[in-house]
PAGU-710070 format. One record per atom (N, C-alpha, C): chain; x, y, z; residue number from 1. Coordinates in pm, whole numbers, plus 50000, padded with zeros to 5 digits. Example, Ala and Ser with C-alpha at 12.3 -4.5 7.8 and 13.67 -1.06 7.14 Angstrom:
2
[atom "A", [51319, 49431, 50780], 1]
[atom "A", [51230, 49550, 50780], 1]
[atom "A", [51320, 49670, 50780], 1]
[atom "A", [51285, 49775, 50708], 2]
[atom "A", [51367, 49894, 50714], 2]
[atom "A", [51290, 50003, 50787], 2]
END
This chain:
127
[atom "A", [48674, 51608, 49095], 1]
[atom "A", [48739, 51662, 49213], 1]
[atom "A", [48887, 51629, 49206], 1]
[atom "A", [48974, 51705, 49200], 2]
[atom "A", [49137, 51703, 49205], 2]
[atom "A", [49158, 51705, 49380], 2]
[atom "A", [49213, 51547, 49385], 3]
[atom "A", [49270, 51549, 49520], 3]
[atom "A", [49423, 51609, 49538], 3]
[atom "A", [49427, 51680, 49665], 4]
[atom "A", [49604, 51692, 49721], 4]
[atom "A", [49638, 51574, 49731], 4]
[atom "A", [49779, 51619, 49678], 5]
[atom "A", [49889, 51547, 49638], 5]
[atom "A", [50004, 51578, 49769], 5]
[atom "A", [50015, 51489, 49882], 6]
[atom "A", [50117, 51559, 49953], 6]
[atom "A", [50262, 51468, 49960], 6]
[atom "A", [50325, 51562, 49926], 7]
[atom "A", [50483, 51485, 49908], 7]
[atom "A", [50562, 51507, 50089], 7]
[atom "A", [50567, 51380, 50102], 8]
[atom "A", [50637, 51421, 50267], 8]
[atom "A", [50778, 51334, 50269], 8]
[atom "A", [50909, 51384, 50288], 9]
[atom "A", [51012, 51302, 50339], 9]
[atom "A", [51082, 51271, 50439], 9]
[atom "A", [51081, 51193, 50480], 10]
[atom "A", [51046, 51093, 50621], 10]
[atom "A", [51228, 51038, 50611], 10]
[atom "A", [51334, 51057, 50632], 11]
[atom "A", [51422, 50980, 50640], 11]
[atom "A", [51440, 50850, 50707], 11]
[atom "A", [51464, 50785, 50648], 12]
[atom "A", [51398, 50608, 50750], 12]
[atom "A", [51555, 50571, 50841], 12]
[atom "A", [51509, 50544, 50959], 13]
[atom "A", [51564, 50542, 51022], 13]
[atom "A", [51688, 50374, 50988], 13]
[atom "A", [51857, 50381, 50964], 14]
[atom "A", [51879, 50254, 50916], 14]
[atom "A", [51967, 50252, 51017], 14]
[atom "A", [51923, 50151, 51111], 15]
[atom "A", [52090, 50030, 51210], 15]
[atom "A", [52161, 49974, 51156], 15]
[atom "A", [52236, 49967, 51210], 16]
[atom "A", [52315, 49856, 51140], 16]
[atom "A", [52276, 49731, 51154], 16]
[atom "A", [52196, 49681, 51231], 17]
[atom "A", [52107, 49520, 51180], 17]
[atom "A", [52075, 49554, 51124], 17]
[atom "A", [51967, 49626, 51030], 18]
[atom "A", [51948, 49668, 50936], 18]
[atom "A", [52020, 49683, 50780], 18]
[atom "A", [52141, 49733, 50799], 19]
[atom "A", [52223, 49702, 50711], 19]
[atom "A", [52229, 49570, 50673], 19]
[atom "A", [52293, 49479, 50782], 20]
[atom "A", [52329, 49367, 50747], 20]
[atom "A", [52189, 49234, 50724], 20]
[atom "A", [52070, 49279, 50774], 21]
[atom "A", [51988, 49116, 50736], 21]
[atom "A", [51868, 49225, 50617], 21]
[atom "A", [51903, 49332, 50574], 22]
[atom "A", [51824, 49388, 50405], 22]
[atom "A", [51876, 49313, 50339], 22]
[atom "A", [51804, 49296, 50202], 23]
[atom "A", [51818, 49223, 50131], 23]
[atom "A", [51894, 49346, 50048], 23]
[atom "A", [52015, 49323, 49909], 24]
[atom "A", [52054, 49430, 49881], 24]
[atom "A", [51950, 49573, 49812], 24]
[atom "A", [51984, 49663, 49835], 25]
[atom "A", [51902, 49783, 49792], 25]
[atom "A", [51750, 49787, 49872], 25]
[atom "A", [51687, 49733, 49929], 26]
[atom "A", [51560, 49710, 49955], 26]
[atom "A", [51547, 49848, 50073], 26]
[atom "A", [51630, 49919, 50116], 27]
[atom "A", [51612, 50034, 50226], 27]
[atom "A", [51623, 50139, 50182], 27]
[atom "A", [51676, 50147, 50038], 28]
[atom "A", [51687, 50242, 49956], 28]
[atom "A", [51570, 50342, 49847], 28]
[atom "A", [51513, 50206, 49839], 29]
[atom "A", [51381, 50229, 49773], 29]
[atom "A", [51271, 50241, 49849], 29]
[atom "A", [51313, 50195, 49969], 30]
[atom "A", [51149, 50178, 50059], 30]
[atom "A", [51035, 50273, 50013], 30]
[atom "A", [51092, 50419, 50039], 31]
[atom "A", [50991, 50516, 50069], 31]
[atom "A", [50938, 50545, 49900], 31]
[atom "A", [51020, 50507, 49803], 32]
[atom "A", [50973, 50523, 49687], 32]
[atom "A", [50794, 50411, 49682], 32]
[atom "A", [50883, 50300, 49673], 33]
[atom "A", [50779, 50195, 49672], 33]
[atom "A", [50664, 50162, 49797], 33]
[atom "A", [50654, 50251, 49913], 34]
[atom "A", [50537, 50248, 49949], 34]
[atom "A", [50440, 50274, 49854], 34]
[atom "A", [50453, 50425, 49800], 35]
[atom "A", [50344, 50412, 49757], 35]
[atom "A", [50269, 50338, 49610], 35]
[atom "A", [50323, 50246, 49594], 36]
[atom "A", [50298, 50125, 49516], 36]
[atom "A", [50238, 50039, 49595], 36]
[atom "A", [50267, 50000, 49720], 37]
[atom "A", [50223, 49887, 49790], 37]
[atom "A", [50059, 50005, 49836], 37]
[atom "A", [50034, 50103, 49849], 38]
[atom "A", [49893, 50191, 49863], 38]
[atom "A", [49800, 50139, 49746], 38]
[atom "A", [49874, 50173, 49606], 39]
[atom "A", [49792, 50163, 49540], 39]
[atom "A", [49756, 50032, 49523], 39]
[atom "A", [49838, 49951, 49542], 40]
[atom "A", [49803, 49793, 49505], 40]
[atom "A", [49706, 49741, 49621], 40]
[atom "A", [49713, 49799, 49733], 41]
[atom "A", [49601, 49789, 49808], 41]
[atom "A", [49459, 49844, 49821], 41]
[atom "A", [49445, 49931, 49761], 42]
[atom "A", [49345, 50025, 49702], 42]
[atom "A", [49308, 49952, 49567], 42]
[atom "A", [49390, 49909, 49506], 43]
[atom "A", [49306, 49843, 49362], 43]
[atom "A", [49257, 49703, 49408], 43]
[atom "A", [49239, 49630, 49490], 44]
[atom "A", [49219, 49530, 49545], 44]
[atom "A", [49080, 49543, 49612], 44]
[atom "A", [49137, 49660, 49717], 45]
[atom "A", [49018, 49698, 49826], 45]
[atom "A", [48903, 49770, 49705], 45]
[atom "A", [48889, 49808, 49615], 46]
[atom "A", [48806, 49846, 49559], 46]
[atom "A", [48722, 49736, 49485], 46]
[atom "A", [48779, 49605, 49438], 47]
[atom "A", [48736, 49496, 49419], 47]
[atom "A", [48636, 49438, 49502], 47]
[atom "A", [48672, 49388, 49603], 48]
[atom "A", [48648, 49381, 49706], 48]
[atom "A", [48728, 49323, 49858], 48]
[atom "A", [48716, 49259, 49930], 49]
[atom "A", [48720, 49280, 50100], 49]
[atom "A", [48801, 49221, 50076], 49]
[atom "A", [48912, 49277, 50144], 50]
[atom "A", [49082, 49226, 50177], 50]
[atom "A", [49159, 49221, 50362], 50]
[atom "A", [49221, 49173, 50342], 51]
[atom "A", [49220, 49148, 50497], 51]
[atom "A", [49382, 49133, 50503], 51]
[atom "A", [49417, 49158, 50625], 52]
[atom "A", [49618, 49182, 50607], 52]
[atom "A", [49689, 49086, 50535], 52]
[atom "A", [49681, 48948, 50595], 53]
[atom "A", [49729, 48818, 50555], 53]
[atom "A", [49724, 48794, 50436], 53]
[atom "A", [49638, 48815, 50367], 54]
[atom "A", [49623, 48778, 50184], 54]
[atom "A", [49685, 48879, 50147], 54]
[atom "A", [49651, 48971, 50187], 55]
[atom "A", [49767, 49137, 50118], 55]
[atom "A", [49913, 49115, 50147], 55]
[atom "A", [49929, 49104, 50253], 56]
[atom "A", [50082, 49050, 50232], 56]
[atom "A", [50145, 48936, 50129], 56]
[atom "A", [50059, 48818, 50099], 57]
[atom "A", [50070, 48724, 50068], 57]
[atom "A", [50052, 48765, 49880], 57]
[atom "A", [49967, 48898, 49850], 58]
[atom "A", [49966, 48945, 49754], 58]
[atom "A", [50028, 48973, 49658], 58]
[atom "A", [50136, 49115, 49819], 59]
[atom "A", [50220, 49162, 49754], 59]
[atom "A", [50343, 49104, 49752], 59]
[atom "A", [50330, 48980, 49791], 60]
[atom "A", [50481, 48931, 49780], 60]
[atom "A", [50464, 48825, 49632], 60]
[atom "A", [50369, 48777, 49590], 61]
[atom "A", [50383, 48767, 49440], 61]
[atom "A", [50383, 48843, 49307], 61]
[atom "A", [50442, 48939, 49378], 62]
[atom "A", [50472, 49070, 49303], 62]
[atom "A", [50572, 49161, 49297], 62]
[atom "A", [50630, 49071, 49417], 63]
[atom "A", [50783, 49070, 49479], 63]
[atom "A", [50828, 49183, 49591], 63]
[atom "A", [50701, 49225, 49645], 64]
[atom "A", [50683, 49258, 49791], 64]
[atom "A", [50705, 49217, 49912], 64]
[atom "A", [50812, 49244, 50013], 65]
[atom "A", [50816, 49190, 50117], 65]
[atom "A", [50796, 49256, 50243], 65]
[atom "A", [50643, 49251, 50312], 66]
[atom "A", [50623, 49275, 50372], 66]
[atom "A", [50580, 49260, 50511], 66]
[atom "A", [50620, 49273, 50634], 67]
[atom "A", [50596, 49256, 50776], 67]
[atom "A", [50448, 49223, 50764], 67]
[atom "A", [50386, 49169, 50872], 68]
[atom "A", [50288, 49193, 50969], 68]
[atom "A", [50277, 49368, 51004], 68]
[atom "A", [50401, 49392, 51070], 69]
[atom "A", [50451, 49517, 51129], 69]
[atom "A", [50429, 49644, 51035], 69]
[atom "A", [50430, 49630, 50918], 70]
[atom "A", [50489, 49737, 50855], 70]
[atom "A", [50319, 49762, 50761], 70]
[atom "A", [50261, 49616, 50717], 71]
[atom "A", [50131, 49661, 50640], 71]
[atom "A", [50027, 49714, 50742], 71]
[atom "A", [49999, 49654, 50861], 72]
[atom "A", [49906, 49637, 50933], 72]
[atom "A", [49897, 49841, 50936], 72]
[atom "A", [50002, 49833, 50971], 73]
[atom "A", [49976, 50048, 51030], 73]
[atom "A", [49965, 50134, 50909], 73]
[atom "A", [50009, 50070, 50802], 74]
[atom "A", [49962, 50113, 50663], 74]
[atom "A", [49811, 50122, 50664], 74]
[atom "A", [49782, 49941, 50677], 75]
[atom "A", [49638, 49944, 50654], 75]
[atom "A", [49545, 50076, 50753], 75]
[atom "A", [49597, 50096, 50889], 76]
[atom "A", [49488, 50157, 50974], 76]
[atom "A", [49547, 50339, 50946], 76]
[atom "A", [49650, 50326, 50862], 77]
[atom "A", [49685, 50496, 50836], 77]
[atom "A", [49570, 50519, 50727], 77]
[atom "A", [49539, 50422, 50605], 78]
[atom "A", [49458, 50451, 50512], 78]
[atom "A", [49360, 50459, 50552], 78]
[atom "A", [49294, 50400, 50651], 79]
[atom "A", [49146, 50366, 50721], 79]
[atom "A", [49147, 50530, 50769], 79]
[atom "A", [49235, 50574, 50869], 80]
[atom "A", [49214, 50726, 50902], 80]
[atom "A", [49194, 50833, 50821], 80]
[atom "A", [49255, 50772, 50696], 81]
[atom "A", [49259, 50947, 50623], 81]
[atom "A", [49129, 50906, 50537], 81]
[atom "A", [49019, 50773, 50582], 82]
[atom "A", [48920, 50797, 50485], 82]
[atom "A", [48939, 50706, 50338], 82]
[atom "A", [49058, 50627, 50297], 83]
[atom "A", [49065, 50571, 50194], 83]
[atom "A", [48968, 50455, 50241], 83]
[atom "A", [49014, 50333, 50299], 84]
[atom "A", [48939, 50265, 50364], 84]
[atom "A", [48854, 50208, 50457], 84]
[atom "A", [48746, 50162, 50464], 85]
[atom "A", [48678, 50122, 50621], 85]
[atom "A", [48682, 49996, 50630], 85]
[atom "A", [48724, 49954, 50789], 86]
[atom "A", [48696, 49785, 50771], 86]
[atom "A", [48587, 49813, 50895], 86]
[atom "A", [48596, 49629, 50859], 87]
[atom "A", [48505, 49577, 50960], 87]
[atom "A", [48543, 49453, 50981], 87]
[atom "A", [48444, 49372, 51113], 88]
[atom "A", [48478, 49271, 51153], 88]
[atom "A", [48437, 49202, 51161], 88]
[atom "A", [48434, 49055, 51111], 89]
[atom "A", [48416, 48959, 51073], 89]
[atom "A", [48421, 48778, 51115], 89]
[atom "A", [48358, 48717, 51157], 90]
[atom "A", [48420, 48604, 51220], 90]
[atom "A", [48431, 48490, 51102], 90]
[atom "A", [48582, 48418, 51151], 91]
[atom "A", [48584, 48322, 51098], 91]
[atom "A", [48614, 48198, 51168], 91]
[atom "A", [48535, 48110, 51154], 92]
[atom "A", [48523, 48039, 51252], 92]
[atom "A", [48522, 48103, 51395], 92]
[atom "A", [48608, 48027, 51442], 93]
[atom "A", [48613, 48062, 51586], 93]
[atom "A", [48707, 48210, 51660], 93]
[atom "A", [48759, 48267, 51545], 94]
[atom "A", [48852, 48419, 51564], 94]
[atom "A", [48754, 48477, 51457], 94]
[atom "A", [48846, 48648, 51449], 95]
[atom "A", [48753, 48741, 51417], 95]
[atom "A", [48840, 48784, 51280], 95]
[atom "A", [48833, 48814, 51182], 96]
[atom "A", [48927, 48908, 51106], 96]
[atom "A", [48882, 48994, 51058], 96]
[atom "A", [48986, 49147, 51071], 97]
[atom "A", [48952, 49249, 51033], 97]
[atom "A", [48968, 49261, 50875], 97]
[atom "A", [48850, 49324, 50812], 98]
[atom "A", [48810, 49328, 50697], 98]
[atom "A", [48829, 49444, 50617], 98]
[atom "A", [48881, 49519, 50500], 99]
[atom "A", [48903, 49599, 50430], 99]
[atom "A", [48800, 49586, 50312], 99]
[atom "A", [48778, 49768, 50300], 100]
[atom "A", [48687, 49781, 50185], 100]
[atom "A", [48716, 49905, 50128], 100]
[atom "A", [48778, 49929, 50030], 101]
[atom "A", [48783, 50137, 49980], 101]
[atom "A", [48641, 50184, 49996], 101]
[atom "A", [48685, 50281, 50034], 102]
[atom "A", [48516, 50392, 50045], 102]
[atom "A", [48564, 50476, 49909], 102]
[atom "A", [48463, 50576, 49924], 103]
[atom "A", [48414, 50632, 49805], 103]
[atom "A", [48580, 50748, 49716], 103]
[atom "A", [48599, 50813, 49873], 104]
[atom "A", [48759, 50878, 49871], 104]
[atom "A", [48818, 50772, 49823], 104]
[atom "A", [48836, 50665, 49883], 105]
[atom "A", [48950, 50592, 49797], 105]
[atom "A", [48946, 50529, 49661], 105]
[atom "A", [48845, 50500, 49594], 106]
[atom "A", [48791, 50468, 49487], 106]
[atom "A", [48833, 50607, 49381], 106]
[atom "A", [48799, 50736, 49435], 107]
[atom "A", [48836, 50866, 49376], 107]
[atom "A", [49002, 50869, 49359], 107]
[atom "A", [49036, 50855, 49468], 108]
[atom "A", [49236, 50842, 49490], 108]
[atom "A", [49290, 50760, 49384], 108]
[atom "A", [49199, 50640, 49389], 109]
[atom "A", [49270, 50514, 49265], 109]
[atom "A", [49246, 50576, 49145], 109]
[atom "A", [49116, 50566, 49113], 110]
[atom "A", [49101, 50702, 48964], 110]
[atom "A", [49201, 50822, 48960], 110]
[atom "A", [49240, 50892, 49050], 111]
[atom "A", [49302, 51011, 49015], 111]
[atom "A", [49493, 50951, 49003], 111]
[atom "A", [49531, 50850, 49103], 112]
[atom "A", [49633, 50832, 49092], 112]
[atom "A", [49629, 50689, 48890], 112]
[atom "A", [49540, 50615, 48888], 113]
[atom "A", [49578, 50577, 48763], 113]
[atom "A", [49608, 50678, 48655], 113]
[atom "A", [49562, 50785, 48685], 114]
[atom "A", [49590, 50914, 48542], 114]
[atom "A", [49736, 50902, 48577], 114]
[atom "A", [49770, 50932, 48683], 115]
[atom "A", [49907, 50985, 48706], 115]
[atom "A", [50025, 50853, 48693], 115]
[atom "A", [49947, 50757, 48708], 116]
[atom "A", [50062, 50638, 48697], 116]
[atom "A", [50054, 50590, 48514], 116]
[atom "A", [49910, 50636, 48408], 117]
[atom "A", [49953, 50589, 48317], 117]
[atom "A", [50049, 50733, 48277], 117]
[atom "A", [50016, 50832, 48286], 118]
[atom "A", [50133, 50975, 48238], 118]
[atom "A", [50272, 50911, 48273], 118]
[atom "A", [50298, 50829, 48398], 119]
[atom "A", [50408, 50797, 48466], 119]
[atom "A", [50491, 50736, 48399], 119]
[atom "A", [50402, 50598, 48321], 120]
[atom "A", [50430, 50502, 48274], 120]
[atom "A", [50520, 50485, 48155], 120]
[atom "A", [50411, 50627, 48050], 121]
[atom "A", [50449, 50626, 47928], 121]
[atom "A", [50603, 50735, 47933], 121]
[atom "A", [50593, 50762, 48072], 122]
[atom "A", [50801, 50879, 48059], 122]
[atom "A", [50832, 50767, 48094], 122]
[atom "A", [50837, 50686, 48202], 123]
[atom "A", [50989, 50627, 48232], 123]
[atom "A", [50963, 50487, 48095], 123]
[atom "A", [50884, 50439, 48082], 124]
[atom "A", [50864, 50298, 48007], 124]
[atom "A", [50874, 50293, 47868], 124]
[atom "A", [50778, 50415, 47829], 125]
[atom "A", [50708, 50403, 47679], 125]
[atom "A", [50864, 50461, 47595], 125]
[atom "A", [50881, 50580, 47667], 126]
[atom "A", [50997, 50687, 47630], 126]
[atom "A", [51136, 50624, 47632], 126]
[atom "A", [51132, 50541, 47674], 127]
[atom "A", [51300, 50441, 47699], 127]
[atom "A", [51355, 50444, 47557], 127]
END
């Protein structure tokens, strides 16, 4: 099954606090490198059960810096379109919400690794 591919550009909105507490270039790339921080969550969630806090904590040893704010609506945008389902979970005495790829997203990671090794070998291999 060949999934759509939808390219959308979103101009991100920049303040000038913004300007000044980014780290350099980091507002520039954003919208590139979301979807890196998708797939790296999708290759995880297909492993198994991931939960916000460790994903953040993930992607920042990978040199990701990400909100509370900014993964959390990621996580529940992927949950809508069907990549992932969570659930809920207690630990100890609180609850945490739990991540798992479903079957679509397991398909998405397969179809996007074709496209990231094709990717790989223009910008990397081809240097």
């Amino acid at each position: 099954m060949i999934l759509p591919i939808e390219f959308r550009y979103r101009k991100p909105r920049v303040t000038s606090r913004d300007k000044r507490t980014a780290p350099s270039g980091a507002l520039e790339h954003q919208d590139l490198l979301s979807g890196f921080v998708r797939l790296h969550v999708l290759h995880h969630a297909v492993k198994e059960d991931v939960y916000g806090q460790w994903m953040i904590e993930e992607l920042a040893r990978h040199g990701y810096r990400l909100s509370a704010g900014t993964l959390y609506p990621m996580l529940h945008a992927m949950e809508r379109r069907g990549y992932l389902k969570s659930t809920q979970v207690q630990v100890g005495r609180t609850h945490r919400r739990v991540y798992r790829a479903t079957a679509l997203g397991q398909e998405a990671l397969d179809a996007a690794e074709t496209k990231l090794r094709e990717l790989f070998r223009e910008v990397v291999e081809e240097r």
